[in-house]
RORO-725536 format. One record per residue (C-alpha): x, y, z; residue in three letters; residue number from 1. Coordinates in steps of 0.05 Angstrom, whole numbers. Layout:
N
    east   north      up  code  pos
       X       Y       Z   ala  NUM
...
END
This chain:
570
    east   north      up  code  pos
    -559     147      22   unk    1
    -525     205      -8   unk    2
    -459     236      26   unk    3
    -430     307      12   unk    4
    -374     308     -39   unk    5
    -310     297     -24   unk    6
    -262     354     -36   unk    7
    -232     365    -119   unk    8
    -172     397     -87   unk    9
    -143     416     -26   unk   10
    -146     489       1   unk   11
     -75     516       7   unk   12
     -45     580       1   unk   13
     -19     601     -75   unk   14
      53     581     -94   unk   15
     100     632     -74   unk   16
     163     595    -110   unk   17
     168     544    -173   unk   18
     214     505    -198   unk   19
     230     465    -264   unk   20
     249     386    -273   unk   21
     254     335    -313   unk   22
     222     287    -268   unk   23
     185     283    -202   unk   24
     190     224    -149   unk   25
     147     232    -105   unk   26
     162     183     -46   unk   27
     236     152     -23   unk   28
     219      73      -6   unk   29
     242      21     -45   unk   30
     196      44    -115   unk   31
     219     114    -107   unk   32
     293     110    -100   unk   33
     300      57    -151   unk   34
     258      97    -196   unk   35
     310     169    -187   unk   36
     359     128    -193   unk   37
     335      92    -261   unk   38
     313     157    -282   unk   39
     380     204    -272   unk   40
     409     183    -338   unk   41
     339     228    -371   unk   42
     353     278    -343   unk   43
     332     326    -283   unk   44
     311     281    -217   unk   45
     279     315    -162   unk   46
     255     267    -106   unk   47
     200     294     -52   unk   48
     193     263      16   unk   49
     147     275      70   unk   50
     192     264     129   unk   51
     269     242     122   unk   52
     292     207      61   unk   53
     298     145      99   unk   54
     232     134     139   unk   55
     180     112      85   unk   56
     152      43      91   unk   57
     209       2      66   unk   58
     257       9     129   unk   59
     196     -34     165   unk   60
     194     -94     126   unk   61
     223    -150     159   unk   62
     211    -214     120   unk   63
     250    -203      62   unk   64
     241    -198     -13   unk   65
     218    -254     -58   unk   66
     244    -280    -116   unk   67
     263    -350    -152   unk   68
     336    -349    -132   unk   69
     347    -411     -96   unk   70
     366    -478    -131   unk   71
     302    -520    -157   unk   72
     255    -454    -151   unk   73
     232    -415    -223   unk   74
     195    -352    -236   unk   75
     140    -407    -258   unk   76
     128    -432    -194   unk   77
     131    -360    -159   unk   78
      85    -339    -210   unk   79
      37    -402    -196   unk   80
      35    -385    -111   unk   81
      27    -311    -137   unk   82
     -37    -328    -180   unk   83
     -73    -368    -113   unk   84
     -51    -313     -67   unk   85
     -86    -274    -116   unk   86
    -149    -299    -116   unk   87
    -172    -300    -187   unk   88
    -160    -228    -188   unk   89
     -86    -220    -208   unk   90
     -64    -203    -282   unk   91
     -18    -264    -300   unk   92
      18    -217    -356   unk   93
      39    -173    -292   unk   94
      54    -223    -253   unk   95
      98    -257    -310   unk   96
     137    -200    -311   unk   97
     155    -195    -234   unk   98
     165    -260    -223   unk   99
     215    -262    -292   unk  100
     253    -194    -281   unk  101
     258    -199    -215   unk  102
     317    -240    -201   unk  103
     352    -202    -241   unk  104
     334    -135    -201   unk  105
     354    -169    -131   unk  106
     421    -180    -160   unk  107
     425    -113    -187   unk  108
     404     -93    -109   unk  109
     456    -128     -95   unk  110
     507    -100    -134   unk  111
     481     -35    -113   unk  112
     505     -46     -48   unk  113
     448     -76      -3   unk  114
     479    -146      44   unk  115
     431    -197      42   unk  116
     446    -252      99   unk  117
     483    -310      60   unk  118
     499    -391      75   unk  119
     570    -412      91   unk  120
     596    -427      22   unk  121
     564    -351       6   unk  122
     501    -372     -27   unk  123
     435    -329      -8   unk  124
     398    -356      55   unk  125
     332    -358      30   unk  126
     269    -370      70   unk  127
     192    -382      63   unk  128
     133    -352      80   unk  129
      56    -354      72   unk  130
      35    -382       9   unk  131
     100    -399     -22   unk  132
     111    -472     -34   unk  133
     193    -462     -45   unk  134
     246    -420      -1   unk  135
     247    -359     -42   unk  136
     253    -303       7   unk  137
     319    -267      17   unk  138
     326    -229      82   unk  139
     381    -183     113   unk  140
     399    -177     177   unk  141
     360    -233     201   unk  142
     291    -192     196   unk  143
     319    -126     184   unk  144
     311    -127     107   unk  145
     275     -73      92   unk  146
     320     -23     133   unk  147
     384     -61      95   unk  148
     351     -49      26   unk  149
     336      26      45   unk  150
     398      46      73   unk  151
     438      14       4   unk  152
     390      59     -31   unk  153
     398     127       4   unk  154
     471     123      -1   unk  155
     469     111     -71   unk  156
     417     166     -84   unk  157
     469     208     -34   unk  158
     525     191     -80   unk  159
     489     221    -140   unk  160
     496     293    -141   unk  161
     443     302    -210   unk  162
     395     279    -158   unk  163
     361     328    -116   unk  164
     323     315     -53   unk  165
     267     350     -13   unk  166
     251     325      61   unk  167
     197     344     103   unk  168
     148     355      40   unk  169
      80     343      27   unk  170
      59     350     -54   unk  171
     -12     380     -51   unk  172
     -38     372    -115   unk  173
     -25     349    -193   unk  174
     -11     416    -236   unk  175
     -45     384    -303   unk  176
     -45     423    -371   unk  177
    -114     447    -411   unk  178
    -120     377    -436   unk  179
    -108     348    -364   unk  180
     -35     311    -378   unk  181
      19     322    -323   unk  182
      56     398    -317   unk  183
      80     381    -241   unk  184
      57     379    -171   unk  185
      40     432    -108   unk  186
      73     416     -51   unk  187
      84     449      25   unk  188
     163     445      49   unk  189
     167     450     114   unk  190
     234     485     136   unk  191
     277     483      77   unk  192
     297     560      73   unk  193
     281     588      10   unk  194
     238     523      -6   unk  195
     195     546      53   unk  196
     124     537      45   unk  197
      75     517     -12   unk  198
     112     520     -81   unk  199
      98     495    -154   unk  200
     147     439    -195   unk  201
     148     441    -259   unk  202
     158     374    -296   unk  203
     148     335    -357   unk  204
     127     272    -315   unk  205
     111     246    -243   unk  206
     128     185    -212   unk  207
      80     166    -148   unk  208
     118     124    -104   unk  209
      88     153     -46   unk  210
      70      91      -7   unk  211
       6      67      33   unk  212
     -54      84      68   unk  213
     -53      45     133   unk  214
     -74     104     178   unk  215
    -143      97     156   unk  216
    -145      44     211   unk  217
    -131      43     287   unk  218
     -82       4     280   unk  219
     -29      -9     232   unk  220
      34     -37     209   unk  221
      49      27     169   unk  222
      91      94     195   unk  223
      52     163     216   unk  224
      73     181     140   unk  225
      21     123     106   unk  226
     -42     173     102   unk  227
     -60     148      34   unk  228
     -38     222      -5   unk  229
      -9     191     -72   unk  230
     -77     155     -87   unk  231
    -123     229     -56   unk  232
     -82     266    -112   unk  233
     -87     215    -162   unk  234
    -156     206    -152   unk  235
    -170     291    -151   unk  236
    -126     287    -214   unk  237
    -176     244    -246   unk  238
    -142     175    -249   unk  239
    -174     120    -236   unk  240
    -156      68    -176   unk  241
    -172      -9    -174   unk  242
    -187     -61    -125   unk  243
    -184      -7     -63   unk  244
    -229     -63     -28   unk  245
    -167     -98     -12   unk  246
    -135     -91      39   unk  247
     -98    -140      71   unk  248
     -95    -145     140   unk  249
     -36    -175     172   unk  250
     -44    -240     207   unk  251
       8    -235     268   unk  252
      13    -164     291   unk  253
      38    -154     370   unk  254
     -16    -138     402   unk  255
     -16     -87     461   unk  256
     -83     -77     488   unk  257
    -147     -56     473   unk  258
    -130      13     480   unk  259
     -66      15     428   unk  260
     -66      58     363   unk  261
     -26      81     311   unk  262
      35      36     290   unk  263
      43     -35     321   unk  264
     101     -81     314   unk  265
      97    -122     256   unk  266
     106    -200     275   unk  267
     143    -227     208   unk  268
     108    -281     170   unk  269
     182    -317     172   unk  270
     172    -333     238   unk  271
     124    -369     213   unk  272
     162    -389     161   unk  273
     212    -419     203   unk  274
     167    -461     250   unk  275
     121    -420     289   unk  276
      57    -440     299   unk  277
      -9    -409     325   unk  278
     -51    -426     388   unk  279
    -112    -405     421   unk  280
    -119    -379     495   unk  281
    -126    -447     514   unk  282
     -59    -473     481   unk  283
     -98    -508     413   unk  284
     -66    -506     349   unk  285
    -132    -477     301   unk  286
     -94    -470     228   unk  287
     -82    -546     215   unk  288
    -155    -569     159   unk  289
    -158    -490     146   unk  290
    -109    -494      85   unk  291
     -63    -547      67   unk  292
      -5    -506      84   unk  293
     -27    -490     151   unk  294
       0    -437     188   unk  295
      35    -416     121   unk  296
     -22    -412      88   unk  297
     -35    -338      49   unk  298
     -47    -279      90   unk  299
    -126    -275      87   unk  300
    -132    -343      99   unk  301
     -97    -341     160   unk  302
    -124    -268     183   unk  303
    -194    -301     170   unk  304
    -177    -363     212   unk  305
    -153    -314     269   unk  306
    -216    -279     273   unk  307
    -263    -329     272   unk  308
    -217    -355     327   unk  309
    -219    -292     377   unk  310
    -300    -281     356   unk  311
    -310    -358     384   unk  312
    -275    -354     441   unk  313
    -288    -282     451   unk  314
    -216    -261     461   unk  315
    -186    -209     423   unk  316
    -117    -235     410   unk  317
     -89    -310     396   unk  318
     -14    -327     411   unk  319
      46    -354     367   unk  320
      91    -403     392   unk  321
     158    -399     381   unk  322
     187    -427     443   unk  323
     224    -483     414   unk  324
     270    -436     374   unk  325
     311    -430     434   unk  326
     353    -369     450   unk  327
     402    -363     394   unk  328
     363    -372     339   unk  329
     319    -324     360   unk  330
     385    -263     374   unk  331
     414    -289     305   unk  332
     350    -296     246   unk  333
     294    -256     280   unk  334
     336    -202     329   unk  335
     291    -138     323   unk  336
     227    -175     331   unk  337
     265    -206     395   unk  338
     282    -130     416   unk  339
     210    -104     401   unk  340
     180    -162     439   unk  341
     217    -144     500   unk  342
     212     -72     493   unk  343
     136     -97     505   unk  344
     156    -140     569   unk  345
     144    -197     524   unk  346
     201    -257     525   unk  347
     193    -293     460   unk  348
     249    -347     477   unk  349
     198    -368     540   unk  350
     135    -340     523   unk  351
      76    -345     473   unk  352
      68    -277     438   unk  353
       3    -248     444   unk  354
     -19    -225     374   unk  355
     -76    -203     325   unk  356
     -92    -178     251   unk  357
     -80    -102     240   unk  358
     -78     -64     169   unk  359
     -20     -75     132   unk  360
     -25     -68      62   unk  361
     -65     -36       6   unk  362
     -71     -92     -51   unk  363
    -109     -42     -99   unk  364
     -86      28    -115   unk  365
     -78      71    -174   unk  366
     -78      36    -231   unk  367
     -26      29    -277   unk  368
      -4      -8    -345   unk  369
      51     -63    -349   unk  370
      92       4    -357   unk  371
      76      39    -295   unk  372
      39      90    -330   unk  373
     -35     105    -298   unk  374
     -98     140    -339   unk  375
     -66     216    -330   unk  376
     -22     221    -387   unk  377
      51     230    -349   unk  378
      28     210    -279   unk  379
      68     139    -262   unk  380
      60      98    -194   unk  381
      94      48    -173   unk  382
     100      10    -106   unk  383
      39       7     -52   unk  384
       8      66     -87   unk  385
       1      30    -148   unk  386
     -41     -20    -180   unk  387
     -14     -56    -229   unk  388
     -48    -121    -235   unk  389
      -2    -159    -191   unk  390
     -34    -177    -119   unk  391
    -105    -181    -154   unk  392
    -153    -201     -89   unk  393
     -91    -204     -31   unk  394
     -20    -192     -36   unk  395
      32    -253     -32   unk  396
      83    -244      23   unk  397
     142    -210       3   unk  398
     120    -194     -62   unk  399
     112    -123     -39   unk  400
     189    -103     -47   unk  401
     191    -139    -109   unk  402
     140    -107    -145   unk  403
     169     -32    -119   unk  404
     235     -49    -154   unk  405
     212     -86    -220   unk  406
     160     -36    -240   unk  407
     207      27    -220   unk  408
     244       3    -263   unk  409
     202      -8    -310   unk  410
     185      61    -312   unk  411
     250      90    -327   unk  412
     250      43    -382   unk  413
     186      66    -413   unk  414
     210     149    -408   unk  415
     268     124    -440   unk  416
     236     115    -498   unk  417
     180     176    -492   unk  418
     194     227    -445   unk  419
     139     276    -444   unk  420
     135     344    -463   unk  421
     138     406    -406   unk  422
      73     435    -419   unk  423
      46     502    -385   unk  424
      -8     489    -329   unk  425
     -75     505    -337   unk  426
    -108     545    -296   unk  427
    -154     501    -240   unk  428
    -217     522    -237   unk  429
    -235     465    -182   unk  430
    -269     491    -115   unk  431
    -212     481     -61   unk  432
    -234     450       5   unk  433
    -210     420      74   unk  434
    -224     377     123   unk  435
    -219     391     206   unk  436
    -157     352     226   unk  437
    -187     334     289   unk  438
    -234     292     255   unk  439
    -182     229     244   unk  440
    -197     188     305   unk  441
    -269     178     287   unk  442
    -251     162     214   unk  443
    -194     107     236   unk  444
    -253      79     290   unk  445
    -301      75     229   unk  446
    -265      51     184   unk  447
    -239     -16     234   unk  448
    -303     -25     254   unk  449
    -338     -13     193   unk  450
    -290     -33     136   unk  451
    -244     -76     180   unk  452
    -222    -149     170   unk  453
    -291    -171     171   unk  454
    -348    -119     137   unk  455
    -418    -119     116   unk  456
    -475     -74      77   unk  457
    -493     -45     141   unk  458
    -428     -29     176   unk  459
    -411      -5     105   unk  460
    -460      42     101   unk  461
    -461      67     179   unk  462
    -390      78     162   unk  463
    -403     119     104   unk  464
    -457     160     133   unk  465
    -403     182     191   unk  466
    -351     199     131   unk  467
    -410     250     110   unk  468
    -408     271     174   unk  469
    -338     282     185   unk  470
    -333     317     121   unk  471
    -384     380     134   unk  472
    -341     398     196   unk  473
    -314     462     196   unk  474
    -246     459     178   unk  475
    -190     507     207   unk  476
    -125     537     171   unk  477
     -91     498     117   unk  478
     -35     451     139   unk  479
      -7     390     143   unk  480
     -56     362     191   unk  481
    -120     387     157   unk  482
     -87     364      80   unk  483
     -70     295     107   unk  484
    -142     290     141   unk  485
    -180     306      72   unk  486
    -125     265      41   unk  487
    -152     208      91   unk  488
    -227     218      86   unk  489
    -222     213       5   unk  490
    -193     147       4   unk  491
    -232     121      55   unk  492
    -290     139      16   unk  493
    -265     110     -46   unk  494
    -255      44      -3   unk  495
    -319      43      27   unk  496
    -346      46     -43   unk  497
    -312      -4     -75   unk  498
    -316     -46     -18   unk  499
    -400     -38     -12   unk  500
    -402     -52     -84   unk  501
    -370    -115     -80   unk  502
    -418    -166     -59   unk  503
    -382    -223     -45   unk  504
    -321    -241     -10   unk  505
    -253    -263     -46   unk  506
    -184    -254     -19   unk  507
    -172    -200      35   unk  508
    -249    -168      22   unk  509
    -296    -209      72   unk  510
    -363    -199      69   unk  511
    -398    -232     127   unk  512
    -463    -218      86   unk  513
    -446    -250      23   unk  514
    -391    -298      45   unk  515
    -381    -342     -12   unk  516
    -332    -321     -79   unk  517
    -371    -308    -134   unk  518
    -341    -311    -194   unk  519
    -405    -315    -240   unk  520
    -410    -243    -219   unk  521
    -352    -220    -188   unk  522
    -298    -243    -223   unk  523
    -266    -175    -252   unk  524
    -233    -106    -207   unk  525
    -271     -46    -195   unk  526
    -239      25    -212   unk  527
    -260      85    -169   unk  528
    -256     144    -203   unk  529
    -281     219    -170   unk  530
    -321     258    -228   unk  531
    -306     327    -237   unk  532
    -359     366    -199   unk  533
    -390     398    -279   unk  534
    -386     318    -303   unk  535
    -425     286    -252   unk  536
    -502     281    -264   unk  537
    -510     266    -184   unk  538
    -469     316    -148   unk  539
    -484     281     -79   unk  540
    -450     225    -105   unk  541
    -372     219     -83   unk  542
    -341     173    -122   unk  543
    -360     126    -183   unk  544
    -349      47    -181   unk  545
    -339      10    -251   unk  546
    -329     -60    -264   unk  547
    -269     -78    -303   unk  548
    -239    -129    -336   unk  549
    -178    -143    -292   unk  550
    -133    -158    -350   unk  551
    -157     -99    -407   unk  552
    -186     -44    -360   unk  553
    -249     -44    -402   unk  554
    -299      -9    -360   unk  555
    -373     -46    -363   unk  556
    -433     -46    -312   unk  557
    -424      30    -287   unk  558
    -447      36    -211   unk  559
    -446      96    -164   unk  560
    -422      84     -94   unk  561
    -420     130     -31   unk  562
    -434      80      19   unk  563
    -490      36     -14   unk  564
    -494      -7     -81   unk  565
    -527      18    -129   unk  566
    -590     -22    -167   unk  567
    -545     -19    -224   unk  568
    -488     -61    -192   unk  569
    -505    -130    -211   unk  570
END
């Protein structure tokens, strides 16, 4: 099967205004903020949002962030649940490094100005969640953490005037120089006055931090906002991303019907944490002899558990049970869930809460070194766009947070020491293209039925065939629909790649055809890269699947993927 290629950059009007900074933060969660505010004291900060500074990812997290804080815990042991969360596939040098700076960066959040609930004597309250053996999670507002950590963040980003920001943006494209390093970023403002319209940034480096790509699904735990953009220019830029096969789908999301899209309330793991357990339509307990921790086991054990629950029984939803929490534990440690429940006619406090797995988080990404830096020479990611060695096979919970605010930092460290030069853009000599808007519905149906929780050669490949598809559609005028639609379609091609080359299944990747981990042959990542249209010798062919060595990044075993393994793969 061959597929039509994807576009090298995305139709849009020329600049009619430019700019010149320092640095260019691209995204305002957790990684982004931290990283403009690390990077202020370099110079020139310019941050770029897509909607207001406030609404990225972050504000949604409920559980809390993880580190060893609490007395008896050590970054040893949170680096030991990270490594079996990780399945194999995590780098333990990365991992050593979040689990060991990030105490220290929760305290500095902290001192930054973000309340994290406490005991009586002042001490955090720390919690658990799935796959950590010690109460290491600190959470704010009973499950409002991520919305306590953002809102410390904006004000302090507010507070410093030698920070600029620009809502309601989306960057276009990398601006690279003749020998393709960073010279700044295209991007459409939407209503900013003179800013209006598509301009050009100059800078001497870029900092992705623009979040997820949940909206390739039906449904998701991720905003309108997550269409996967950071890792479409990264990717048109020429850098490579790893273990996009990944994605980890969340175990206990609300479930509203069959007919429900888009965003869906996010049931925390802490519930879980604190004594939920799951049930079956017929009131039976299924998690106990699926993992020794039960319903705390790690998220793709538990996702995996819940499917092969619902396909026995054929329901399409199971049910938590947190009925014995009573009323006011449930209005003091877990109040917005409580409000979104009944917002759903759902009483948590007397009724089981209908729920099922839906996308929440993209393991893989672009990757990155230990330093944030990624294979474009001034191009940095950190946070859910990034890859940097970390989750490996499936993400530990509340590691997410975590790794944002260690390796933003980390960042700012390394441009410390070597900021780039400016350097003048090249001209781009890359065809422009689009994709029709209209065709995202089919692509999120595709992709969850095709490279959903549970996939296969042949859902792979129907799925890729109807990416083709969707990609020779006429496409209309460029905007923000039609740039976020081709921004869509090339990661989800990039996944489906990755995810038919992998022939085995390990962590969040399940492959009902080859269900066993194999780590005779399986046992490294897979970068995606998409050739330049002169470099590739097969110009059908979308994207390009290596095997890696997770630790080095040496790139053996080349195989092309569009939908179907290649001979070559194994």
């Amino acid at each position: 099967m061959t597929a039509p290629a994807v576009p090298q950059r995305l139709a849009a009007p020329e600049p009619g205004w430019t700019d010149t900074v320092d640095v260019v933060v691209i995204g305002s969660g957790i990684a982004g903020l931290t990283a403009a505010l690390r990077a202020r004291e370099l110079g020139s900060v310019l941050v770029v949002t897509k909607d207001v500074v406030a609404s990225g990812s972050t504000q949604w997290a409920q559980g809390g962030i993880a580190a060893a804080l609490g007395p008896g815990d050590s970054p040893e042991d949170h680096l030991k649940d990270t490594l079996v969360a990780g399945a194999g596939l995590s780098d333990p040098t990365a991992v050593r490094v979040l689990v060991t700076e990030g105490p220290e960066a929760v305290r500095d959040l902290i001192d930054l100005g973000a309340r994290f609930d406490t005991q009586a004597g002042g001490d955090l309250s720390l919690t658990r969640e799935g796959g950590h053996h010690r109460n290491r999670i600190a959470h704010a507002g009973g499950d409002a953490t991520g919305a306590e950590i953002e809102r410390a963040l904006v004000a302090a980003v507010r507070r410093a005037d030698d920070i600029r920001i620009i809502e309601h943006a989306l960057v276009l494209d990398l601006l690279t120089a003749e020998d393709g390093d960073v010279a700044g970023v295209t991007l459409h403002v939407m209503g900013e006055g003179q800013l209006d319209g598509v301009g050009a940034i100059r800078s001497r480096a870029v900092i992705l931090a623009s979040g997820g790509l949940g909206q390739l699904y039906a449904a998701t735990t991720n905003p309108s906002v997550s269409t996967g953009d950071g890792m479409a220019l990264a990717l048109r830029a020429g850098a490579k991303v790893r273990d996009l096969e990944f994605i980890q789908f969340h175990p206990t999301v609300l479930w509203l019907g069959k007919s429900a899209k888009g965003q869906q309330p996010l049931v925390s793991e802490a519930v879980r944490g604190e004594g939920a357990f799951l049930v079956d339509h017929l009131g039976n307990r299924f998690m106990q002899g699926q993992h020794e921790l039960a319903d705390l086991a790690p998220r793709d054990i538990v996702a995996k558990a819940i499917m092969r629950q619902m396909l026995a029984t054929g329901k399409d939803h199971v049910y938590l049970d947190a009925r014995h929490f009573g009323d006011e534990k449930w209005r003091v440690r877990f109040p917005t869930i409580l409000a979104s429940c009944r917002s759903h006619g759902i009483d948590p406090v007397r009724e089981l809460i209908p729920v099922a797995p839906a996308c929440h988080y993209s393991s893989g990404g672009v990757w990155t070194d230990l330093y944030g830096q990624t294979s474009v020479p001034g191009l940095y990611a950190c946070g859910e766009v990034a890859c940097t060695g970390v989750h490996g096979a499936n993400r530990l919970a509340s590691n997410s947070l975590l790794e944002g605010l260690v390796f933003a930092r980390r960042i700012a460290g390394s441009l410390a020491e070597m900021m780039p030069e400016l350097r003048e853009p090249a001209v781009d000599h890359r065809v422009p293209g689009l994709v029709d808007a209209d065709v995202v519905p089919e692509l999120q149906r595709v992709m969850t039925v095709g490279a959903g929780v549970i996939r296969s050669a042949g859902g792979l490949s129907e799925a890729g065939a109807t990416l083709g598809k969707l990609i020779e559609q006429p496409a209309g005028e460029p905007g923000t629909p039609g740039w976020e639609a081709t921004n869509l379609i090339t990661v989800a091609s990039a996944l489906i790649a990755a995810a038919t080359t992998r022939e085995e299944s390990r962590g969040s990747h399940w492959r009902e055809d080859h269900p066993d981990r194999d780590d005779r042959n399986w046992s490294g990542s897979l970068d995606i890269t998409l050739p330049a249209e002169e470099d590739s010798a097969r110009p059908a062919t979308t994207f390009v699947a290596h095997r890696a060595d997770a630790v080095t990044g040496t790139a053996t075993d080349a195989v092309a993927a569009t939908g179907e393994a290649s001979p070559e793969g194994k």
